[in-house]
N, C-alpha and C positions, 0 to 999 in steps of 0.2 A: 504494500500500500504506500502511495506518495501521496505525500498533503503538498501541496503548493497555497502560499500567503501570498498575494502583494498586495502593492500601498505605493502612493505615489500619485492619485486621481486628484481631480482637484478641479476649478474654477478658474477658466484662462480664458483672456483674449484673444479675437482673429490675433495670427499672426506669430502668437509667443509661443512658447516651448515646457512639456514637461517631459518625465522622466518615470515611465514605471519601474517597478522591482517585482521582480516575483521569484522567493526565498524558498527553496525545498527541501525537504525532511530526510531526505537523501542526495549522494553525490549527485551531481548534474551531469558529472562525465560518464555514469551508468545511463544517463537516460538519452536513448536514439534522438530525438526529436522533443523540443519545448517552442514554445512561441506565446503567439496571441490571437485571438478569437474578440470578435464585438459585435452585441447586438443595440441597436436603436430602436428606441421607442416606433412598435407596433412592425416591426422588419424581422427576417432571421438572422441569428447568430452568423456572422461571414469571419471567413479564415483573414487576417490584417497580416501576421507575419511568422516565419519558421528557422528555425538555426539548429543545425544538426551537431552530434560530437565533434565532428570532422569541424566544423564550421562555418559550412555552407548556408547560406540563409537564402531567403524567398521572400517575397512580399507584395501585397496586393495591389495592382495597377494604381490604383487610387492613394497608396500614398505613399509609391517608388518616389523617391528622390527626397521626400521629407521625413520619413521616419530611419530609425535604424537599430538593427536587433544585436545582440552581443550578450554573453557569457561572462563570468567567471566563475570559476570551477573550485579555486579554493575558497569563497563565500557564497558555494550553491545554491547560484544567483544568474537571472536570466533577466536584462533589464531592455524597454523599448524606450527608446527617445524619439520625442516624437517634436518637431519643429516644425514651421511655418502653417500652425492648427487652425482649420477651417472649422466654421459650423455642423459643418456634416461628420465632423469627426465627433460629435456631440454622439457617447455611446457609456453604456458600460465595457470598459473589458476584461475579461478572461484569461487567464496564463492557462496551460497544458501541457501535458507532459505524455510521452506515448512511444511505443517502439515505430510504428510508423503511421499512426493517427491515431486523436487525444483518447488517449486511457482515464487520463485524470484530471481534474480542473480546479481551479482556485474557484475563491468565493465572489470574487468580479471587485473592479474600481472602477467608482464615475468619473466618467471625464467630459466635463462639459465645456465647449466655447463658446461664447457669447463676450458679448460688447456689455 
């Protein structure tokens, strides 16, 4: 069983920048695959971003070039920065963890933009 926490959501303007965390209860370098998931009010849950052990990461058309996903493996910690935030980024999101899709999921962070 993995528990994954994060924290890091928050009330941001177009424009500015946050930084999620998502902390888990085991090494990150046993786990294939972590990322993010985000659902918007009355939408479904959609895939945002993925980072494998290798390193490799993915990310969804919608916020290639402004977000960016990264590890560290000795404070089994998967964190997404997320810059230049639009209204539509206005979601809760989801960390995951899984051998090759989410076996496990945090308990979500709001992340709202607005003016």
């Amino acid at each position: 069983q993995v528990q994954l926490v994060e924290s890091g959501g928050g009330l941001v303007q177009p424009g500015g920048s946050l930084r999620l965390s998502c902390a888990a209860s085991v090494r990150v370098d046993s786990i294939n695959v972590m990322g993010w998931y985000r659902q918007a009010p009355g939408k479904q849950r959609e895939p945002v971003a993925g980072i494998t052990t290798g390193g490799g990461a993915n990310y969804a058309d919608s916020v290639k070039g402004r977000f960016s996903i990264s590890r560290d493996n000795a404070k089994n910690t998967v964190y997404l920065q997320m810059n230049s935030l639009k209204p539509e980024d206005t979601a809760v999101y989801y960390c995951f963890a899984g051998d090759y899709r989410p076996d496990y999921w945090g308990q979500g962070t709001q992340v709202t933009v607005s003016s």
